[in-house]
C-alpha positions as CSV (number, residue, x, y, z in Angstrom):
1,X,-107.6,-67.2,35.4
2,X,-107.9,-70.6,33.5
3,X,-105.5,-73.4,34.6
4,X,-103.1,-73.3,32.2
5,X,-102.5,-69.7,32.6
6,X,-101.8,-70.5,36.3
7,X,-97.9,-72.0,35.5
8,X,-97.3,-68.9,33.3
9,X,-98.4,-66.2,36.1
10,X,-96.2,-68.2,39.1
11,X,-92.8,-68.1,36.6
12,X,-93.8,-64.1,36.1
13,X,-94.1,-64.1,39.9
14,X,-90.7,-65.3,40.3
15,X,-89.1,-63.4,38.0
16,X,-90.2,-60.3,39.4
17,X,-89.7,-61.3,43.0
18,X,-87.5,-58.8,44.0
19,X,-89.2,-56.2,42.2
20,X,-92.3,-56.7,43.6
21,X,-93.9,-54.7,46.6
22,X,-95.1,-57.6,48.2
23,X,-92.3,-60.6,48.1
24,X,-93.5,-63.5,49.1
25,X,-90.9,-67.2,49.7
26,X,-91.8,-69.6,47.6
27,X,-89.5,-73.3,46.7
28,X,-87.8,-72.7,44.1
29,X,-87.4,-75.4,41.8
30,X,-84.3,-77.8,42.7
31,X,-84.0,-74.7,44.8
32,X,-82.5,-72.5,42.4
33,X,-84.2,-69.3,41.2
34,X,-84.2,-67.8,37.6
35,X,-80.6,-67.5,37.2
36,X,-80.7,-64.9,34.7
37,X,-83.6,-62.7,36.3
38,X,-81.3,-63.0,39.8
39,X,-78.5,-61.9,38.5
40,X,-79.5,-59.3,36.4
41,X,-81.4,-58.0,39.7
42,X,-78.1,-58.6,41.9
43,X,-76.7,-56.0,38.6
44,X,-79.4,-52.8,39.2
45,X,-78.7,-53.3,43.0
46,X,-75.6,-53.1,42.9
47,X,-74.9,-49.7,44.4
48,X,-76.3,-51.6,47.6
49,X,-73.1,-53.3,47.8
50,X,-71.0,-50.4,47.0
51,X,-72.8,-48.2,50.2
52,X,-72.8,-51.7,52.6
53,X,-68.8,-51.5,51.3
54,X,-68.7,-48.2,52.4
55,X,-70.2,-48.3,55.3
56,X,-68.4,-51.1,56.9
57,X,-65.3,-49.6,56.3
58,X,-66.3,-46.2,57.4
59,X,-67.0,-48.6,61.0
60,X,-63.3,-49.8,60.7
61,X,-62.1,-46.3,60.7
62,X,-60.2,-47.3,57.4
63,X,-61.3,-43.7,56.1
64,X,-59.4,-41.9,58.9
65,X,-55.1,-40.9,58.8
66,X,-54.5,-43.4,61.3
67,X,-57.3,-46.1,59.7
68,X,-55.2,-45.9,56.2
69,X,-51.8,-46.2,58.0
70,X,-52.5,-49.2,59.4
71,X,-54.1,-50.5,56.4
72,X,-50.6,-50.0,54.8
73,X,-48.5,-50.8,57.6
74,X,-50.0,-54.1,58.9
75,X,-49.3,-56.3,55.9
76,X,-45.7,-54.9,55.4
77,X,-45.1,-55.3,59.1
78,X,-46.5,-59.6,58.2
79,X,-43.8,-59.7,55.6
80,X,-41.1,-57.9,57.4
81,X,-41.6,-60.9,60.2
82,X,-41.8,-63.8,57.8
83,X,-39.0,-62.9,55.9
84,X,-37.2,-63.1,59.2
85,X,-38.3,-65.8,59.6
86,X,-37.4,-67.5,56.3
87,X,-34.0,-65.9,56.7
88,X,-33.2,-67.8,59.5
89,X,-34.5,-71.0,58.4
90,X,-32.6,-70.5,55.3
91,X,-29.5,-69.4,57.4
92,X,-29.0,-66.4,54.8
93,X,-29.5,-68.2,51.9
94,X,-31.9,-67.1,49.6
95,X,-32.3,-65.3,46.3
96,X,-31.9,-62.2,45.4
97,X,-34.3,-59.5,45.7
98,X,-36.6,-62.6,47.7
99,X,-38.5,-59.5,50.0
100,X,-40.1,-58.4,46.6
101,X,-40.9,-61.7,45.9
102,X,-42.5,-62.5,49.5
103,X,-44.1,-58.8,50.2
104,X,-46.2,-59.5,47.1
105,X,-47.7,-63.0,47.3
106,X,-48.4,-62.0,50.8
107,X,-50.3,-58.9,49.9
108,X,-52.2,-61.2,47.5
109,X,-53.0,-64.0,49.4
110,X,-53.5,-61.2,52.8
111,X,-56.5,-60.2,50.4
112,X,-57.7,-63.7,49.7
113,X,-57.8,-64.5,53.3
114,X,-58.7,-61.5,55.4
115,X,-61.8,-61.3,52.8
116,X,-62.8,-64.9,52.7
117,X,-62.6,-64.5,56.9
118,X,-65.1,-61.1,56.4
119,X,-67.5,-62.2,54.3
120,X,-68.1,-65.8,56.5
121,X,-70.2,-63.3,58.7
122,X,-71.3,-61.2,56.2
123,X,-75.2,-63.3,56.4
124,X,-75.1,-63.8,59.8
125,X,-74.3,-60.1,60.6
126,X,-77.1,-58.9,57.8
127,X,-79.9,-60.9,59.5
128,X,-81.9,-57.7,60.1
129,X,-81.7,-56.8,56.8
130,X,-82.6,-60.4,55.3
131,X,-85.4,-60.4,58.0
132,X,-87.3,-57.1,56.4
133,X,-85.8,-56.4,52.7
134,X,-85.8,-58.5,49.8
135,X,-82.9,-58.4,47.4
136,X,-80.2,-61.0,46.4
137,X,-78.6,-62.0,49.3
138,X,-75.3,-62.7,47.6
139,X,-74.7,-59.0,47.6
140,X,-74.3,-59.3,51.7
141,X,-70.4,-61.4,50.8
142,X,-69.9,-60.0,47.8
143,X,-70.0,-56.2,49.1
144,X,-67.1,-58.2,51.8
145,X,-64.8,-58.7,48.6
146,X,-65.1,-54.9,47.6
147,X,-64.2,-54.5,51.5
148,X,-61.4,-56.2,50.6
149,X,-60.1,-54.7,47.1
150,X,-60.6,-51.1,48.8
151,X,-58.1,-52.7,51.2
152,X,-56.0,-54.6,48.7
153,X,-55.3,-51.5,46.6
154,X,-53.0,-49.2,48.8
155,X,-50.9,-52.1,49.4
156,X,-49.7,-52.0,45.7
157,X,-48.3,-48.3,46.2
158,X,-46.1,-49.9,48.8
159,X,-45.0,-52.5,46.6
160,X,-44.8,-50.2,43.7
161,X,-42.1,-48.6,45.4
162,X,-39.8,-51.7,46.9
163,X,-40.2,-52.7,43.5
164,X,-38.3,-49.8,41.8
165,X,-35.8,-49.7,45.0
166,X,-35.0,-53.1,43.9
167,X,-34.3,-52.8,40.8
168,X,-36.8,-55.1,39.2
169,X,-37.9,-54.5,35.2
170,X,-40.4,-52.5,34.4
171,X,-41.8,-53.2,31.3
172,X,-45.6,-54.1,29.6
173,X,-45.3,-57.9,31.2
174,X,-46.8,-55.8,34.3
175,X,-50.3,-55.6,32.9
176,X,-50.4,-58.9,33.0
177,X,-51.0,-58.2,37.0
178,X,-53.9,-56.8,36.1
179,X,-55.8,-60.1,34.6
180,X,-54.1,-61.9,37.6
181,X,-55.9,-60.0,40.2
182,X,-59.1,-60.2,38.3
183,X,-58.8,-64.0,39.1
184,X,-58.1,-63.9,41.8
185,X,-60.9,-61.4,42.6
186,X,-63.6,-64.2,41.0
187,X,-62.3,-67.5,43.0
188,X,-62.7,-65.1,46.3
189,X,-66.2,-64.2,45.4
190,X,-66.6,-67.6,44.7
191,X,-65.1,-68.6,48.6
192,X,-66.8,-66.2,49.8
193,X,-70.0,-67.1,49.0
194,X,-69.6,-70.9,49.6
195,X,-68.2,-69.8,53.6
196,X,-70.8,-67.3,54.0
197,X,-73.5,-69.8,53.2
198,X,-71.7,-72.9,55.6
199,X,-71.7,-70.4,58.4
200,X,-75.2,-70.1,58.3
201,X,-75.6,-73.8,59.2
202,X,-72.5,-74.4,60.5
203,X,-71.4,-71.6,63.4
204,X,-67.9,-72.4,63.6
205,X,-67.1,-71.9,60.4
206,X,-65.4,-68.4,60.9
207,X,-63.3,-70.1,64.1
208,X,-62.0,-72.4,61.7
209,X,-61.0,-70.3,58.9
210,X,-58.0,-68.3,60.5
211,X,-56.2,-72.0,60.8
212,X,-57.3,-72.7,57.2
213,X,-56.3,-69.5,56.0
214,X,-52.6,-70.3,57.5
215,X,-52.7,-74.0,56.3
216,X,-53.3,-72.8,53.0
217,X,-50.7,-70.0,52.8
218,X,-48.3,-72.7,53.7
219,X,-49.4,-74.8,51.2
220,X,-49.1,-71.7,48.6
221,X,-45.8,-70.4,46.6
222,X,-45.5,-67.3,49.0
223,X,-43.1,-68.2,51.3
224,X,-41.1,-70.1,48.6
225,X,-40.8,-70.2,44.7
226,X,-43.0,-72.5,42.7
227,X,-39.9,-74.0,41.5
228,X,-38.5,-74.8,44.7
229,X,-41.1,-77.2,45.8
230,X,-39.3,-80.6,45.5
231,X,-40.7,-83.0,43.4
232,X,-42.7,-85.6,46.3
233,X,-43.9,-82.5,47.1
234,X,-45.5,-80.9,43.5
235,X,-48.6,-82.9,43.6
236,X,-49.8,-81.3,46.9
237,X,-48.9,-77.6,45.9
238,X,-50.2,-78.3,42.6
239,X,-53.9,-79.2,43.8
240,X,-53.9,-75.9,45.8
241,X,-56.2,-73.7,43.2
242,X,-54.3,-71.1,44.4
243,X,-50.7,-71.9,43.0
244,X,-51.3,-70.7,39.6
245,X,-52.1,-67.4,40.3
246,X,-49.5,-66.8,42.9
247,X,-47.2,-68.8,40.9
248,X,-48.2,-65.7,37.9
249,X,-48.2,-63.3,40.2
250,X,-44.6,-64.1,40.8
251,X,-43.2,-64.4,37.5
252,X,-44.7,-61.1,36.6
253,X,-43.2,-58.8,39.6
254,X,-40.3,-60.9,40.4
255,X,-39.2,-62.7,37.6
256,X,-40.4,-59.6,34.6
257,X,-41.7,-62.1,32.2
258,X,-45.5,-62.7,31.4
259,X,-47.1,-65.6,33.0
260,X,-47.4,-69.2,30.7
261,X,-50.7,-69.7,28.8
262,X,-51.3,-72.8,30.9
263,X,-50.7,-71.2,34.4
264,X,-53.5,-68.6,33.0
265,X,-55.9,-71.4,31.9
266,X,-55.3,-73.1,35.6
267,X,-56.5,-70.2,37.4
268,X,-59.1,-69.5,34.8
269,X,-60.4,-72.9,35.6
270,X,-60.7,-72.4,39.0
271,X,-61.6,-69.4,39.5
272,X,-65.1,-70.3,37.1
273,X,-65.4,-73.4,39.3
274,X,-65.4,-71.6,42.3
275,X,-67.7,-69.2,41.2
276,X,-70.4,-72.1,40.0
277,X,-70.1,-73.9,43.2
278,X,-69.5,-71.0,45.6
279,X,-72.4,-68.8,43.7
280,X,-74.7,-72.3,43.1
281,X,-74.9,-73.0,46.3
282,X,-75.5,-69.7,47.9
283,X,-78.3,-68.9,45.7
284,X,-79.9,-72.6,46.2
285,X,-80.0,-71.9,50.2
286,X,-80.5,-67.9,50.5
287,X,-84.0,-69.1,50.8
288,X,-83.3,-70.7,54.0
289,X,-81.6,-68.1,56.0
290,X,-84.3,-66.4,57.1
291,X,-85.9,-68.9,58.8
292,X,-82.0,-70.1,60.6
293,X,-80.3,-66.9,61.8
């Protein structure tokens, strides 16, 4: 092999890392792979996310009668207590139908932050397997957010039918939900991978995020309307990323009208930002995690 051929044959060798019988570390370059080769190999291996998924919640007993009632039951249980809650600090004074309004931001945002808090482990707890397999490693948090759809996903029945007790319009603005979700579903990924990457260096990362998680629903339209939050207080709620999608979410089940084109383009914009950072800077440092679990 001459020396010019020897550039050539290391990028083939990259590219075909995780093919390759024998997978040797090497630096990346400004330690990022081949983005395009990486993900197109985090694509063909994919089903090893779907069976970790599956796994994992075959653990949990979510499969079992009693596993799927309490899948159902513990998030309507949350938003029986906090609309309590709100009732008395509003001393009865709320809007109407305000339980459909709270039962589904908190379903939402119960997805957002019980699979953010999953997948901060999701490295840490896969050591074995990043010790003696190579594949993408960004397939360990991201099998955590199908966890957390296959969780997500009965919920809705339970909405579906406080909706129609209610009252609420039915009507095609309700496919906007669908786009919503799919937002909502990228800035978790995003999270997910940023938190599962910190933990790797930083232990007490998944201590830490319960009190987050609550800080931020706070800071979040879900116990309140967007519209509600007075004006001292808009600039706050409206750096949260997640206020235009609960904000949508809202307008769709609650209010029955399709969500504004710039609420859309706000969440669109986050959710792409937190999938470059989040997904940047996992792939960047997967490199390192053998050597610091």
């Amino acid at each position: 092999m001459t020396y010019t051929d020897a550039p050539a044959t290391a990028r083939r060798r990259r590219e075909n890392e995780f093919a390759a019988e024998r997978h040797v570390y090497e630096p990346h370059r400004i330690g990022l792979p081949p983005l395009v080769p990486y993900v197109r190999e985090a694509w063909r291996r994919r089903q090893f996310a779907y069976e970790l998924a599956r796994s994992t919640i075959r653990a949990q007993h979510l499969q079992t009668f009693f596993g799927q009632m309490w899948l159902l039951l513990n998030p309507l249980l949350l938003s029986v207590v906090y609309f309590i809650l709100v009732d008395i600090l509003r001393h009865g004074n709320r809007p109407p139908h305000y339980f459909v309004h709270l039962m589904a931001c908190l379903f939402l945002f119960n997805f957002f932050s019980t699979t953010v808090t999953m997948a901060a482990k999701s490295v840490v707890k896969g050591g074995k397997l990043i010790l003696n397999t190579a594949f993408p490693r960004s397939l360990l948090p991201l099998s955590s957010v199908l966890i957390g759809l296959r969780r997500f996903i009965p919920t809705l029945g339970i909405y579906a039918v406080v909706h129609v007790a209610s009252g609420l319009p039915i009507g095609p603005h309700l496919l906007w939900a669908f786009p919503v979700a799919a937002l909502l579903t990228l800035f978790t990924a995003g999270v997910a991978m940023l938190v599962s990457a910190a933990q790797v260096y930083f232990r007490d990362v998944s201590s830490f995020l319960p009190y987050l998680m609550r800080i931020w629903m706070y800071g979040s339209p879900v116990l309140y309307f967007y519209n509600e939050v007075p004006e001292h207080f808009r600039w706050l709620i409206d750096s949260n990323p997640l206020t235009p999608i609960m904000a949508s979410w809202s307008d769709i089940l609650y209010s029955g009208v399709a969500p504004s084109a710039g609420m859309m383009l706000w969440s669109a914009a986050w959710a792409a930002a937190a999938v470059a950072v989040g997904g940047l800077f996992f792939v960047s440092r997967e490199r390192e995690f053998a050597v610091r679990l």
